[in-house]
N, C-alpha and C positions, 0 to 999 in steps of 0.2 A: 481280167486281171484279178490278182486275190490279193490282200489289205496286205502279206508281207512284201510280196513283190512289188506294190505302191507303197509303203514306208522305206523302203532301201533307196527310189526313185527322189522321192520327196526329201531324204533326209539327206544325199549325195548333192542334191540340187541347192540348197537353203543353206543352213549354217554352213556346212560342212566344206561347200565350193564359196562363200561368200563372207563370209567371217563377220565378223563387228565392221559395220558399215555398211553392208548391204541389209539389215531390215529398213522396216518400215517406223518412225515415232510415234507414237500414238500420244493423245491427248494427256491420259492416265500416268504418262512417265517409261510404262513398258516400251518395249519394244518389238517387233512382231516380223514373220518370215511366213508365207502361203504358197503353197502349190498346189498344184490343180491336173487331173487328167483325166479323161474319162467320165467314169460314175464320181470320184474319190477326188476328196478337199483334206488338206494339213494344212493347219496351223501348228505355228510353235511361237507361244506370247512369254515373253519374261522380263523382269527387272533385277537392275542391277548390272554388275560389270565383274569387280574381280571378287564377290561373293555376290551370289545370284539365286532367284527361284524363277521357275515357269511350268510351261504345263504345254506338251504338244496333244493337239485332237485331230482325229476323223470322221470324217465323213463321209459316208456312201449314198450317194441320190437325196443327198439334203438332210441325213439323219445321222448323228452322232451315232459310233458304231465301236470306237476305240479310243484311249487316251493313256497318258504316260504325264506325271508331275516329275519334277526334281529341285533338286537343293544342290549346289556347288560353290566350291570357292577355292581361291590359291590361299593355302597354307603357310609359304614361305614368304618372303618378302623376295623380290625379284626385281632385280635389275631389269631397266628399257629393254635391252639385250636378246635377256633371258628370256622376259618376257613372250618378247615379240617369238621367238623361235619356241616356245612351249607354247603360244597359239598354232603357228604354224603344224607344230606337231601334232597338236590335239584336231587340228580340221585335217588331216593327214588320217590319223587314226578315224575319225568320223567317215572318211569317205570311204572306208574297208567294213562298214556296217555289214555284218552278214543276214543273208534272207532266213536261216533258222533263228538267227534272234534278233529281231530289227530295230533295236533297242538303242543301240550305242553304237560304239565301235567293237572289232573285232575280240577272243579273249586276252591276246597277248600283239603287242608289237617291240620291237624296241629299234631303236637307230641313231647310233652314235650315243650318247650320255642319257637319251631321253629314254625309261620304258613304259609301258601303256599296259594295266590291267584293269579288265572287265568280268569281273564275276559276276553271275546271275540265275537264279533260280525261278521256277514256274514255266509256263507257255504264254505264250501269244496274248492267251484269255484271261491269266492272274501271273504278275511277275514281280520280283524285284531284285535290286541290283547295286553294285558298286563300283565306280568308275575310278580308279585312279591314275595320278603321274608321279612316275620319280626322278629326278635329274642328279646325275652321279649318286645315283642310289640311298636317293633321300627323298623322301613321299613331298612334292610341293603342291599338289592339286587332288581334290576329294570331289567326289560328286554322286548322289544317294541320288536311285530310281526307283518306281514302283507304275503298277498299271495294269491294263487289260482293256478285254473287249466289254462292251458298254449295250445295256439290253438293248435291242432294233423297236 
């Protein structure tokens, strides 16, 4: 198995199918999501709710190999409603993570009012990126990536 096709695995499995309430609490206040198969361990640790940082890592046979931090938050103020359905949509777009960039979600979705862009520059090994939502085509959610492979 090669670390993109275990990120697309790992990250369909975790946030993306489980949303806020299926991590783990941690002591610290984070909150945390692991997957496992094979050689290859993800984590994805972060704090906070509707602005947030975290950091997902891998690992191959016990050894950090790869990593990804970010920074996000809803922009808008958002209705229960809205809310709840601009989660749904964002674990929606997360589970369309493509194996050329295993990053996020897909570069483009949209469905009904919500649309989902993912620009992103570099490879695998040094990247960064920008995640956004817009609802009736006004930006309510921002979210800043970066990352790479990690010396073995």
């Amino acid at each position: 198995m090669i670390i993109e096709q275990f990120l697309v695995e790992a990250k369909v499995n975790t946030y993306a199918s489980s949303g806020e309430g299926g991590e783990k609490n941690l002591e610290d206040g984070s909150k945390e999501l692991v997957f496992e198969k094979e050689e290859f361990k993800y984590r994805d640790r972060y704090f906070g709710h509707n602005s947030f940082i975290g950091e997902e890592v891998v690992w191959e046979n016990g050894k950090v190999v790869w990593g990804m931090n970010y920074y996000g938050r809803i922009t808008e103020t958002l209705t229960t409603e809205q809310e709840t359905q601009f989660l749904q949509f964002l674990q929606n777009a997360l589970r369309q993570v493509p194996e050329t960039n295993p990053y996020r979600g897909p570069n483009k979705l949209e469905d009904g009012e919500f649309k989902y862009v993912n620009e992103n520059t570099g490879t695998i090994e040094d990247f960064k990126g920008t995640e956004t939502i817009f609802y009736q085509n006004k930006e309510i959610y921002r979210l800043n990536y970066n990352g790479g492979a990690v010396e073995k």
